[in-house]
LUMTI-609203 format. One record per residue (C-alpha): residue number from 0; residue in one letter; x, y, z. Coordinates in steps of 0.05 Angstrom, whole numbers, plus 5000, padded with zeros to 4 digits. Layout:
BEGIN
k = NUM r = A c1 = X c2 = Y c3 = Z $
...
//
This chain:
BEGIN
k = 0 r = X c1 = 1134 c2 = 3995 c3 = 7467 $
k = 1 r = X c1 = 1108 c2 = 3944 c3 = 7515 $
k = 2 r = X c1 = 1123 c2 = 3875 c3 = 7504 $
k = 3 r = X c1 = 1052 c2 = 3846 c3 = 7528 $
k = 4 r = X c1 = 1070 c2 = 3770 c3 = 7513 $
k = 5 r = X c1 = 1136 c2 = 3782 c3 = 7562 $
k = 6 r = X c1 = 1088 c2 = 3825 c3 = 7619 $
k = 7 r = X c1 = 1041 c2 = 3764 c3 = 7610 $
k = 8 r = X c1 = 1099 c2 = 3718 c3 = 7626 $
k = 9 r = X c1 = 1129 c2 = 3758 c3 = 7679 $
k = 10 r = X c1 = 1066 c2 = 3743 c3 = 7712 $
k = 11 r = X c1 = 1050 c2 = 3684 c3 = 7706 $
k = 12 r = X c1 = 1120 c2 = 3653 c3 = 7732 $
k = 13 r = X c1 = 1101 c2 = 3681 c3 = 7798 $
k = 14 r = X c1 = 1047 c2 = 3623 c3 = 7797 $
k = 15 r = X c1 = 1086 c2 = 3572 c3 = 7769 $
k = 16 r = X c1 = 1118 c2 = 3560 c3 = 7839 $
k = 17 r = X c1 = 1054 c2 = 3544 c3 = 7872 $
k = 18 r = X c1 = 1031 c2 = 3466 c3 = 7872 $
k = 19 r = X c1 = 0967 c2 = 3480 c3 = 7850 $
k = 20 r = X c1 = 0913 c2 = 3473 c3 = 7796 $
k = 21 r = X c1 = 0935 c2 = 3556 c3 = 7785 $
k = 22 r = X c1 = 1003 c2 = 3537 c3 = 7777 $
k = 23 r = X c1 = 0989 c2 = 3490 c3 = 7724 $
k = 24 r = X c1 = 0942 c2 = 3534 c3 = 7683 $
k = 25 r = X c1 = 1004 c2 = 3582 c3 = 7682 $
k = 26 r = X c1 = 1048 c2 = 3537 c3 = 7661 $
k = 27 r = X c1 = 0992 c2 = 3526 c3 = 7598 $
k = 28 r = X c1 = 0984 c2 = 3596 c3 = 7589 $
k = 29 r = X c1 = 1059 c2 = 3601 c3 = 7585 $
k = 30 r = X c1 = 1064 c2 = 3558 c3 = 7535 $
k = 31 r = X c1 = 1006 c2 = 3592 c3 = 7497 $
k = 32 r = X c1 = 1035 c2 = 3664 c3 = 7495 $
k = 33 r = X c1 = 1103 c2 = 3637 c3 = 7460 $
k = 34 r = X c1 = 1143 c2 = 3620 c3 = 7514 $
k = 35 r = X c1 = 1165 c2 = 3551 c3 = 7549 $
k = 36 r = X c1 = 1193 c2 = 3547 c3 = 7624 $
k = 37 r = X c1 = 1263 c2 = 3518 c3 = 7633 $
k = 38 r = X c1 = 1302 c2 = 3494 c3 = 7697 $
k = 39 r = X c1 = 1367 c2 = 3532 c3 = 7706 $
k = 40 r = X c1 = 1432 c2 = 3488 c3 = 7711 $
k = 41 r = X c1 = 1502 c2 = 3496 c3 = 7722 $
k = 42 r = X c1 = 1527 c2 = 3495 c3 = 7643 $
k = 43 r = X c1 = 1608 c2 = 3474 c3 = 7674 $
k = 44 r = X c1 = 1582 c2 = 3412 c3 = 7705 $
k = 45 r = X c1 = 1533 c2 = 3381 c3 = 7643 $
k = 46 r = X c1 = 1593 c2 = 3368 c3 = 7588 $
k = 47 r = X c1 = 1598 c2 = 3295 c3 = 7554 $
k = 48 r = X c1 = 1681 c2 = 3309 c3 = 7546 $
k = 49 r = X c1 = 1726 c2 = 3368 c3 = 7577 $
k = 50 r = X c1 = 1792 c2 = 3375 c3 = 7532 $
k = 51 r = X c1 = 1861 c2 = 3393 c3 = 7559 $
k = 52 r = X c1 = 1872 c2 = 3456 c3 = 7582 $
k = 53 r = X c1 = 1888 c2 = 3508 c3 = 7537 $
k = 54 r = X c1 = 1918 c2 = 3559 c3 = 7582 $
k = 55 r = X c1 = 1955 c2 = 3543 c3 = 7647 $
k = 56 r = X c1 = 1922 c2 = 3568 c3 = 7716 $
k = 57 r = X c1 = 1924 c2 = 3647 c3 = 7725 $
k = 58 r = X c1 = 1895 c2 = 3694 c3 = 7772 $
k = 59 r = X c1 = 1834 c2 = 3736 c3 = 7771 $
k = 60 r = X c1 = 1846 c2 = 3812 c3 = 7786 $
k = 61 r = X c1 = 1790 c2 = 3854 c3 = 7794 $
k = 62 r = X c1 = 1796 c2 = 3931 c3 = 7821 $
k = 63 r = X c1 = 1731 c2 = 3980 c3 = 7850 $
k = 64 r = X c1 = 1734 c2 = 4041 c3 = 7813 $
k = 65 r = X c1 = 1757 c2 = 4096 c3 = 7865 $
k = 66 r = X c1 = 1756 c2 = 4178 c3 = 7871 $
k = 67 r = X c1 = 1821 c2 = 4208 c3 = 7846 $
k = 68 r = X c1 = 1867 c2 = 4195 c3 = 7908 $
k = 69 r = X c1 = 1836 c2 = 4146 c3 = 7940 $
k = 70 r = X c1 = 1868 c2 = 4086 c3 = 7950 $
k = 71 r = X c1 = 1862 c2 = 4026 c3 = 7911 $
k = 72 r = X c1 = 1819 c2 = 3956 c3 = 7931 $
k = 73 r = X c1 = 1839 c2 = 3901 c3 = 7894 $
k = 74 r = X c1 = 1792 c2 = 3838 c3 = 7893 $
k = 75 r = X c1 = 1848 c2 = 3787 c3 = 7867 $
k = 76 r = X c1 = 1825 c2 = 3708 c3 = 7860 $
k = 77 r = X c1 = 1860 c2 = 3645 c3 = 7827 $
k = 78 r = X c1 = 1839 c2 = 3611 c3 = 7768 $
k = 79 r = X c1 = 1848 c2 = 3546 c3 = 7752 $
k = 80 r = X c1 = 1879 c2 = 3520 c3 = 7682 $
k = 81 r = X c1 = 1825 c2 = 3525 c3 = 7618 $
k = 82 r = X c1 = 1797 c2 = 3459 c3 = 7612 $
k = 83 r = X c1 = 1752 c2 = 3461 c3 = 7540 $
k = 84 r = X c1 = 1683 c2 = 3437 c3 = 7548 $
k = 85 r = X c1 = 1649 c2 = 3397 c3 = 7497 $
k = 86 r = X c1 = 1567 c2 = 3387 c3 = 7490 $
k = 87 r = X c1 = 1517 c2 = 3358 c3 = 7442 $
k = 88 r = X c1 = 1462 c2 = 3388 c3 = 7412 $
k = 89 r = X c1 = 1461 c2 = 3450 c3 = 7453 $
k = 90 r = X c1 = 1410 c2 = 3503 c3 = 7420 $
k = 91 r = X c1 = 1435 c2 = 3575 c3 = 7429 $
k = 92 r = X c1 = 1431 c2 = 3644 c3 = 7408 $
k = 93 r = X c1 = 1489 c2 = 3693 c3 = 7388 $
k = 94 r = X c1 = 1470 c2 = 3750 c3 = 7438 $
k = 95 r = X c1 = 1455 c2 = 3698 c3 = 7501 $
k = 96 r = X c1 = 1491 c2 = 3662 c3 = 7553 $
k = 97 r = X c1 = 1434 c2 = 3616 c3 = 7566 $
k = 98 r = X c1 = 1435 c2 = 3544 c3 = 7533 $
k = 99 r = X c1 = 1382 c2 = 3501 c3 = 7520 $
k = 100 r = X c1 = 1378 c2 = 3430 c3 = 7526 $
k = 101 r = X c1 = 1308 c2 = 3391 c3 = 7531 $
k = 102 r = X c1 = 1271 c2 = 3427 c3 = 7589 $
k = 103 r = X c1 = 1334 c2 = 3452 c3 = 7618 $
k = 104 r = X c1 = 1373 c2 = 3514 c3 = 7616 $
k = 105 r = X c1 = 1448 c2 = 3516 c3 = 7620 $
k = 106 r = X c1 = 1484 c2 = 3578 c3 = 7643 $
k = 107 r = X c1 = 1562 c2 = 3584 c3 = 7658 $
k = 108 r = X c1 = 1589 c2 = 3582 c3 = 7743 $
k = 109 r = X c1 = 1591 c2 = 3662 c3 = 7724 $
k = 110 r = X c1 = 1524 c2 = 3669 c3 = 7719 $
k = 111 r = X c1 = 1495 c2 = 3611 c3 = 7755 $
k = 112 r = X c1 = 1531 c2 = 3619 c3 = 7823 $
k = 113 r = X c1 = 1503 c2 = 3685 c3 = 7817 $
k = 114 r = X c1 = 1425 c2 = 3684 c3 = 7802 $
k = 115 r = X c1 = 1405 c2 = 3722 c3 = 7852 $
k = 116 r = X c1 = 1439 c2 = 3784 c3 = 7829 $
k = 117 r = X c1 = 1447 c2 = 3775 c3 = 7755 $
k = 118 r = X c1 = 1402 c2 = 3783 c3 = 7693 $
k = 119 r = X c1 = 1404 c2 = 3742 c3 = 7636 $
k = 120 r = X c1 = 1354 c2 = 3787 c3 = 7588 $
k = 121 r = X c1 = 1364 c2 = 3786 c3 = 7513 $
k = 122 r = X c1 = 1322 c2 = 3826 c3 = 7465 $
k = 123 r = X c1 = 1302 c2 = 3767 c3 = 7426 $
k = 124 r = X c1 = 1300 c2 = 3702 c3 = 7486 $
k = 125 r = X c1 = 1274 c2 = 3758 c3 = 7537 $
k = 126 r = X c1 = 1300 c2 = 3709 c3 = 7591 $
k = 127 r = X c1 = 1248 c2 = 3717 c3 = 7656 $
k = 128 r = X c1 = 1277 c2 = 3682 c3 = 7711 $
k = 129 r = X c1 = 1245 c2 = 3654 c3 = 7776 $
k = 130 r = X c1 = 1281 c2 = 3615 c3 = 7829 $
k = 131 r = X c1 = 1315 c2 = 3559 c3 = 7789 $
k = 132 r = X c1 = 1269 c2 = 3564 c3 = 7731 $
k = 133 r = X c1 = 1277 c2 = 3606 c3 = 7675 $
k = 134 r = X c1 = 1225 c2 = 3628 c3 = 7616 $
k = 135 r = X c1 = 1250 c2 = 3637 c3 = 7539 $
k = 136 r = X c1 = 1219 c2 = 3650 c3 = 7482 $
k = 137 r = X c1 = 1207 c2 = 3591 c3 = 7436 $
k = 138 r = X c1 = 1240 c2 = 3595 c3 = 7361 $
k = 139 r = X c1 = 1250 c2 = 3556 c3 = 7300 $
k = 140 r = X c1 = 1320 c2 = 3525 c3 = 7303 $
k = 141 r = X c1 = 1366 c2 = 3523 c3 = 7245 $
k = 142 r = X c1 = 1415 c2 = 3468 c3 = 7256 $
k = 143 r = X c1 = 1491 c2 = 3476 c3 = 7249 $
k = 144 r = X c1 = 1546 c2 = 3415 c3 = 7251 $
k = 145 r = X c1 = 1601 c2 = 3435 c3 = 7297 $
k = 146 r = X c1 = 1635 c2 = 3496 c3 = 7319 $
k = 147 r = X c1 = 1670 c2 = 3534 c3 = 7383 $
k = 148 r = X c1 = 1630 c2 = 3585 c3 = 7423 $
k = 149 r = X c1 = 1652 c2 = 3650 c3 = 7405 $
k = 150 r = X c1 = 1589 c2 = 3693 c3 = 7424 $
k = 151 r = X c1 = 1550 c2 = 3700 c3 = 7493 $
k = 152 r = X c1 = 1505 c2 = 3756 c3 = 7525 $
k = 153 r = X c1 = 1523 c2 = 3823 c3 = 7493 $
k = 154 r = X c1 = 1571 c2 = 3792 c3 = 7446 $
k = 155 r = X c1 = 1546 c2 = 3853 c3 = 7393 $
k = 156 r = X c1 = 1567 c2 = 3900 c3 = 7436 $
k = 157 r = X c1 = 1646 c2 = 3927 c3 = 7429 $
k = 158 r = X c1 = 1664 c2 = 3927 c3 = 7500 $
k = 159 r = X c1 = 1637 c2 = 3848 c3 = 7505 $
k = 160 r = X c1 = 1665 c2 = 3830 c3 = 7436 $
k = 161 r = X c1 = 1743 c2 = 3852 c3 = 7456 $
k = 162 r = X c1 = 1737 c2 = 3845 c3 = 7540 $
k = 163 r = X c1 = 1705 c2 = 3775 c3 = 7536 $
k = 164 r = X c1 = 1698 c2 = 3747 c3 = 7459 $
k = 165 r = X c1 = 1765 c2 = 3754 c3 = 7433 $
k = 166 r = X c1 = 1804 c2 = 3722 c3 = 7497 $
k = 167 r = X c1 = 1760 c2 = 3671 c3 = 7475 $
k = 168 r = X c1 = 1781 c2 = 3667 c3 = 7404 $
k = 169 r = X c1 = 1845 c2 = 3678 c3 = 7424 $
k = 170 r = X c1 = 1852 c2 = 3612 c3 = 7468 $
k = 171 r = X c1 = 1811 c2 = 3564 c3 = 7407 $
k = 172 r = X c1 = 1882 c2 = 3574 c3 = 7375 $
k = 173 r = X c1 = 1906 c2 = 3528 c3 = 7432 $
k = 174 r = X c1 = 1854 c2 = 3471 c3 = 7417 $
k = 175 r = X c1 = 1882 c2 = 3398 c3 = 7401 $
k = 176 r = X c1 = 1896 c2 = 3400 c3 = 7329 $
k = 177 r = X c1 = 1841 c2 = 3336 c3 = 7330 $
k = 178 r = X c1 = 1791 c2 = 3414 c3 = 7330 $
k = 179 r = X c1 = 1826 c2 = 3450 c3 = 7271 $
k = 180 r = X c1 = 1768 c2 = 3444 c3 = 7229 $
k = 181 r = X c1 = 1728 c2 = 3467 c3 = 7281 $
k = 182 r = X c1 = 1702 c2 = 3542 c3 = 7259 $
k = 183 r = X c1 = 1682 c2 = 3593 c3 = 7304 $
k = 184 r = X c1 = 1610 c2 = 3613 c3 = 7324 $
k = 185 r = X c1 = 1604 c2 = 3684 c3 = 7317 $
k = 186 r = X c1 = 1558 c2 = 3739 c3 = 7322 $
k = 187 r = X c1 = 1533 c2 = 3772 c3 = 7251 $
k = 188 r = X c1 = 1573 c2 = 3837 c3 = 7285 $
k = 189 r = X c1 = 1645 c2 = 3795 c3 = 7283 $
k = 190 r = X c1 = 1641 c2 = 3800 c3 = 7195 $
k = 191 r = X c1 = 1593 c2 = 3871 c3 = 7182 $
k = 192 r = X c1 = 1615 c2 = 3911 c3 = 7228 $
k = 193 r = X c1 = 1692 c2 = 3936 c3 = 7205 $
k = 194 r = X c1 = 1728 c2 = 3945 c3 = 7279 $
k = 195 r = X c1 = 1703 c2 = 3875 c3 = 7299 $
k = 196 r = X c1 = 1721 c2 = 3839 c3 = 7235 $
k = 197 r = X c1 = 1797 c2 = 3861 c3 = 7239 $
k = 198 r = X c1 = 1804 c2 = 3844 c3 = 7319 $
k = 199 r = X c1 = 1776 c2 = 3775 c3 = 7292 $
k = 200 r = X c1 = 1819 c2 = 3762 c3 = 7238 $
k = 201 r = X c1 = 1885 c2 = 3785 c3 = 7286 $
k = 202 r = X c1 = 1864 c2 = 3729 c3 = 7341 $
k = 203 r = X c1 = 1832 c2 = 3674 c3 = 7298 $
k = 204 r = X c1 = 1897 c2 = 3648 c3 = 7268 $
k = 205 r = X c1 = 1865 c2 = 3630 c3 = 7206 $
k = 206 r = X c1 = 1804 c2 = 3590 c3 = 7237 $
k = 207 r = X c1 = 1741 c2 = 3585 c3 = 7185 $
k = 208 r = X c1 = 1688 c2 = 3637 c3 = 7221 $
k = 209 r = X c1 = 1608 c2 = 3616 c3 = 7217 $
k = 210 r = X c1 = 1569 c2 = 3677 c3 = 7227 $
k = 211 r = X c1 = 1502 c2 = 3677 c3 = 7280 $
k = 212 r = X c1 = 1439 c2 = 3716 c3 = 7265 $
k = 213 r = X c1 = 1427 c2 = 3746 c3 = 7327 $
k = 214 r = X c1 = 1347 c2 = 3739 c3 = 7322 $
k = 215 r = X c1 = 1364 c2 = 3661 c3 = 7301 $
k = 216 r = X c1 = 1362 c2 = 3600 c3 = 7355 $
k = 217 r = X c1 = 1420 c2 = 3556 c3 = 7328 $
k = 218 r = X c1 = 1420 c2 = 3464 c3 = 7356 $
k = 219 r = X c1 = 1496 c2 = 3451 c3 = 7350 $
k = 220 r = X c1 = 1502 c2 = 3383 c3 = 7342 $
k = 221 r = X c1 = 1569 c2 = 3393 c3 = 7372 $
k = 222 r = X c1 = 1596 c2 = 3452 c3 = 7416 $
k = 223 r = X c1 = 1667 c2 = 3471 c3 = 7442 $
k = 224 r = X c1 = 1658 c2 = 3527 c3 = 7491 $
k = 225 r = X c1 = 1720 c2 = 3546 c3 = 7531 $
k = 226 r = X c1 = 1698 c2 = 3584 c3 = 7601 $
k = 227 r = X c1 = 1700 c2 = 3651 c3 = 7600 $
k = 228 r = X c1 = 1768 c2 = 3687 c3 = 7626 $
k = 229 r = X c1 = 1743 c2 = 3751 c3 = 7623 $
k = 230 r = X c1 = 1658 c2 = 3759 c3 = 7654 $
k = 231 r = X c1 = 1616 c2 = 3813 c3 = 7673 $
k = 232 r = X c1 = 1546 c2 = 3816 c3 = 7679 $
k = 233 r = X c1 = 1507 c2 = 3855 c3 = 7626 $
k = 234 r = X c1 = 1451 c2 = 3871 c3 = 7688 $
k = 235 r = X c1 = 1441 c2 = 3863 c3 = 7753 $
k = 236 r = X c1 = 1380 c2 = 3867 c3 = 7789 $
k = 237 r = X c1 = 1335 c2 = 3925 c3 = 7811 $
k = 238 r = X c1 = 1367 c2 = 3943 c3 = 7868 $
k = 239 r = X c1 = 1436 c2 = 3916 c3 = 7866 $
k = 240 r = X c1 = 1501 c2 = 3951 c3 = 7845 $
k = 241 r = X c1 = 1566 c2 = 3912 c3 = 7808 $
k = 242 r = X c1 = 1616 c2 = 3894 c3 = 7856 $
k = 243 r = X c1 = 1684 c2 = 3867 c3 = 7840 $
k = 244 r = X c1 = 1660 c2 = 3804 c3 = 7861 $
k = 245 r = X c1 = 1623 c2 = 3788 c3 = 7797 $
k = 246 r = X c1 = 1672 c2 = 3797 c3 = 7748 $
k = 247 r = X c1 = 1737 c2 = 3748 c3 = 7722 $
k = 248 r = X c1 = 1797 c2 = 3782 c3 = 7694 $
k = 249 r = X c1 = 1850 c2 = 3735 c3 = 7677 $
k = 250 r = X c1 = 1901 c2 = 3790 c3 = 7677 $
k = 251 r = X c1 = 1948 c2 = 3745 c3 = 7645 $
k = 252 r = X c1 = 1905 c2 = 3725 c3 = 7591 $
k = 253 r = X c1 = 1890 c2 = 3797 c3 = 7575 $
k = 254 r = X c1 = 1960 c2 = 3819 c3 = 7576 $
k = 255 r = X c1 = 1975 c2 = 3768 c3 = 7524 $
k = 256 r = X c1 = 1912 c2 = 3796 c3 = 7481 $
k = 257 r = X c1 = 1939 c2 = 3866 c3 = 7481 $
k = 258 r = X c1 = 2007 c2 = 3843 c3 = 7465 $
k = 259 r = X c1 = 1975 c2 = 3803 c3 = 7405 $
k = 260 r = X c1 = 1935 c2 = 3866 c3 = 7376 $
k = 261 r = X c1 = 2003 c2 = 3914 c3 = 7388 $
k = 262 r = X c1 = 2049 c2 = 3868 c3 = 7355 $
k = 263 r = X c1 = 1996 c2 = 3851 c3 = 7297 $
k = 264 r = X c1 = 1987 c2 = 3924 c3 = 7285 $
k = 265 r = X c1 = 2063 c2 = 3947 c3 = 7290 $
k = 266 r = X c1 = 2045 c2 = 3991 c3 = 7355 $
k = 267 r = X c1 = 2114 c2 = 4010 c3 = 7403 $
k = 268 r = X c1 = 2102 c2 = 4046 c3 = 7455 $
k = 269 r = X c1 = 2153 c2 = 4108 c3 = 7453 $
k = 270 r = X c1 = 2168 c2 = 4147 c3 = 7517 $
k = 271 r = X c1 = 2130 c2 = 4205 c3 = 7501 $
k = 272 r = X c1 = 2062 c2 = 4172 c3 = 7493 $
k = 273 r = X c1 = 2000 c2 = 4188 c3 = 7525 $
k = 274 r = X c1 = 1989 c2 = 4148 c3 = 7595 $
k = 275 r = X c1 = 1918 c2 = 4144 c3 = 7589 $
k = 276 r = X c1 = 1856 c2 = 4160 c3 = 7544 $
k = 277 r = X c1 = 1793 c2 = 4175 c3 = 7554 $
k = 278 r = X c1 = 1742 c2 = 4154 c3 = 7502 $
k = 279 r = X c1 = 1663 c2 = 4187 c3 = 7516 $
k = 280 r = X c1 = 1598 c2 = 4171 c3 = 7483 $
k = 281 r = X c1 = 1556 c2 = 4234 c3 = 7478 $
k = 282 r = X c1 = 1520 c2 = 4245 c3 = 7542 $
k = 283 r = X c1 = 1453 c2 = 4215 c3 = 7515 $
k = 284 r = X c1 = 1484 c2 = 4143 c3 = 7518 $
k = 285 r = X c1 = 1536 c2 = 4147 c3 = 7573 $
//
């Protein structure tokens, strides 16, 4: 079904960029339909306190998927030591990547260096970008004290929850021990949903967990968010295709995480083991 407030929205940021009486009756009718116009900022540079780093520098090693026999391109980039970030009342939702404080938006260097290319769209913020401005649904906020980010765009889906959550969770481990009462912010998904839960509780090392609703916009009054080692994005834009250039993979990183879910499950490797496997959805939702 069509969203008509959204449509409505879509069109009327294409006004809002014009300095005229139009542009500001948009901006009102904006406002009017449920949403509120944000400028887009660089989330890495707007922190009141950045924390020692957690894990040393690494690199980033990203590969194009090729035909069988082709030969292998390997996009490889360094990454320098995980510096914690810490923010005041940030509001956020458990499904986004998009931050927002007063009339601005903060996204992460993974998204924002890349805002010509990538969408931010959530089902419940319906993020509707244009230029450096951004429009979001407006929500009641429910207020929570302190906690670490452990959520972002997708973070209810599996392959987002274990490729770019749990490195995440993994790494809040390594926090000063001044952060040990710290929980961590997690989608609904991370305590209902059985195969999430039990990747939590291997990484968390014992950290209290405060769960998000996903349809909820949360002010955290204070906010550790550690930048992502692992990124993709959800979408790109009409027209574009993922390139190895938008993703992180701290190889490193993920090589401990693997090592941490083996060992916690009592899984050895034995010579005879299958190399590879193949998991497929049924063709409806590949």
């Amino acid at each position: 079904m069509t969203d008509i407030r959204r449509s409505i929205t879509k069109r009327l940021m294409e006004r809002t960029q014009e300095t005229t009486i139009a542009a500001r009756f948009a901006k009102n009718a904006i406002n009017a339909v449920g949403y509120a116009i944000f400028d887009i900022k660089n989330l890495d540079l707007q922190a009141v306190q950045r924390l020692p780093a957690v894990y040393p520098g690494s690199k980033s090693e990203v590969a194009r998927p090729v035909p069988l026999g082709g030969s292998k391109e390997l996009h490889v980039t360094d990454l320098p030591p995980v510096e914690p970030l810490v923010f005041n009342n940030l509001q956020a939702q458990s499904g986004s990547s998009v931050f927002r404080h007063h009339r601005s938006a903060f996204v992460g260097s993974e998204i924002y260096e890349h805002l010509d290319r990538v969408r931010m769209d959530s089902e419940f913020e319906t993020c509707i970008v244009k230029g450096d401005r951004v429009a979001l649904k407006r929500s009641e906020v429910a207020k929570i004290d302190r906690g670490i980010c452990a959520f972002g765009q997708g973070s209810s889906n599996w392959y987002h929850w274990v490729a770019e959550c749990l490195p995440t969770v993994l790494l809040s481990q390594n926090l000063p021990s001044a952060y040990d009462d710290y929980p961590l912010l997690v989608p609904e998904a991370a305590l209902t949903v059985p195969s999430f839960k039990d990747t939590l509780d291997i990484c968390r090392g014992g950290r209290n967990v405060v769960p998000m609703k996903e349809a909820q916009l949360y002010e955290i009054a204070e906010l550790v968010y550690i930048p992502p080692q692992v990124s993709g994005p959800f979408n790109v834009s009409a027209g574009s295709w993922p390139e190895p250039k938008d993703y992180t993979q701290n190889i490193d990183l993920m090589q401990q995480l693997r090592n941490t879910i083996l060992n916690a499950l009592d899984i050895r490797r034995t010579d005879d083991g299958p190399k590879k496997v193949f998991l497929a959805r049924p063709p409806g939702t590949r």
